[in-house]
N, C-alpha and C positions, 0 to 999 in steps of 0.2 A: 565758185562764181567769181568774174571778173567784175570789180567795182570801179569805175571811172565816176570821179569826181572833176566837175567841168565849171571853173567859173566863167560867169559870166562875162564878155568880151566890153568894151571900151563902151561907156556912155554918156549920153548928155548930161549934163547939169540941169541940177533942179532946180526950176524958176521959183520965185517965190508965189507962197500959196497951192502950186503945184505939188501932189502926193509922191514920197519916193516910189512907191510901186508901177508907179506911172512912168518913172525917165527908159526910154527908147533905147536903144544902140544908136551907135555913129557910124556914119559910112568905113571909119579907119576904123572900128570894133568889129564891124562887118568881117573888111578885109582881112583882118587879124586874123579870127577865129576861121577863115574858108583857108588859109595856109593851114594853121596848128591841126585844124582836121584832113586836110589832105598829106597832113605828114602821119596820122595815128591809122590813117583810114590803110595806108602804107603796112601799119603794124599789123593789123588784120582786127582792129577795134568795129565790131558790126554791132550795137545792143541791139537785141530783141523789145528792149523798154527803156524808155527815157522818162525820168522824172523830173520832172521840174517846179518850180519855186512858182506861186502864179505870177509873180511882178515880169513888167513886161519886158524886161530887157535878160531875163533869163526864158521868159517864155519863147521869145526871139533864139537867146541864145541854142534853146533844144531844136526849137525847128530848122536850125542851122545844122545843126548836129544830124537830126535824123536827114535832111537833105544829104546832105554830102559823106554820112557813114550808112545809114541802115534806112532805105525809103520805105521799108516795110513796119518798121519799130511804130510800136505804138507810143504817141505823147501821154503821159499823166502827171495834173498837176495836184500838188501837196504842202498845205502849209508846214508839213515838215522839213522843209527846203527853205525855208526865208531868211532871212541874216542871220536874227537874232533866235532861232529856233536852236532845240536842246537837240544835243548830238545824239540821243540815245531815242528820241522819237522818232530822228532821220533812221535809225538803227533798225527800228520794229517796220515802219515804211519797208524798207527795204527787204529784211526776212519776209513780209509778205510772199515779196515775189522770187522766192527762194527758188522757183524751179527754173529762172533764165538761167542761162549759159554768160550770160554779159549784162549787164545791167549801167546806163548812166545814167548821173544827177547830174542835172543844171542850176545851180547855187548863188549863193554869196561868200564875202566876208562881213562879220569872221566864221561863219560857219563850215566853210569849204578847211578852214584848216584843222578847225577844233573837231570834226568828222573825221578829218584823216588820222586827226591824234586817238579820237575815242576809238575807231578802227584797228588801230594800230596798240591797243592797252597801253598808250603813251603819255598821259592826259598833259603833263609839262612839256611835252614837244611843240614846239616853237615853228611855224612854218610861214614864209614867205611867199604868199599863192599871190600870183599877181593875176590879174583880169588876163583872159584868156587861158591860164593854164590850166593844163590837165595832169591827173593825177590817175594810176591804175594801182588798185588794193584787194590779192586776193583772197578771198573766204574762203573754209571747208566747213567749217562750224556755224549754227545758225541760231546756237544759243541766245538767253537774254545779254548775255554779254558780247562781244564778237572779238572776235581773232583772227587778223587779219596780217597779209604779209607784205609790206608795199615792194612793188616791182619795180615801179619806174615813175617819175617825174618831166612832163614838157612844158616849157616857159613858152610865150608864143616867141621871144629873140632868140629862141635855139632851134625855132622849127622854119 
């Protein structure tokens, strides 16, 4: 299985009294994320499933995703995806749907990196995921544990 891990694209600021799960994308978060995927979309990145975080600026963020990569990919949202969520719940979410071919999550930090580390049996790896970027990690194993191989990394200023 291909795992793409996708943060979240540029958002507004949270007004006060306003919910974080609430802040939008930005026109420039927008724009961002419609390059970074027409450069993966390039790679031949189609998911059959997109996961996402329910907050709305990753919810945005998938349906950017399944626009512009797979109009067929079904959306599912999962509190396994929210910032502060345990990597190893993201983990079981995922082996659910052990039989895609491709699989992405629409994320946060810090979870989009501390995922890449748990995937990676890395857990001290250190990663610099900036909004917008994507990340592809592949599985063959679907154990409780996962082992996973990363392939590649796109920042949205590389794409």
């Amino acid at each position: 299985m291909q795992i793409y891990l996708l943060r979240h694209g540029i958002a507004e600021d949270a007004p006060a009294g306003k919910r974080d799960g609430g802040r939008a994308l930005t026109a420039e978060g927008r724009k961002k994320l419609r390059g970074i995927l027409k450069c993966v979309k390039e790679a031949g990145v189609a998911p059959g499933l997109i996961l996402t975080s329910p907050y709305v600026r990753a919810l945005q963020t998938a349906e950017l995703a399944q626009a512009g990569l797979s109009p067929e990919a079904m959306i599912a949202r999962t509190q396994a995806l929210t910032p502060d969520a345990d990597p190893q719940d993201a983990w079981e979410e995922i082996r659910l749907h052990r039989d895609q071919a491709q699989i992405l999550c629409s994320s946060h930090e810090p979870l989009c990196g501390r995922l890449t580390a748990h995937l990676l049996q890395c857990p001290e790896l250190q990663i610099d995921f900036k909004k917008g970027a994507i990340v592809r990690i592949d599985a063959e194993n679907f154990g409780p544990r996962p082992k996973g191989v990363l392939k590649w990394m796109l920042s949205p200023k590389l794409a």
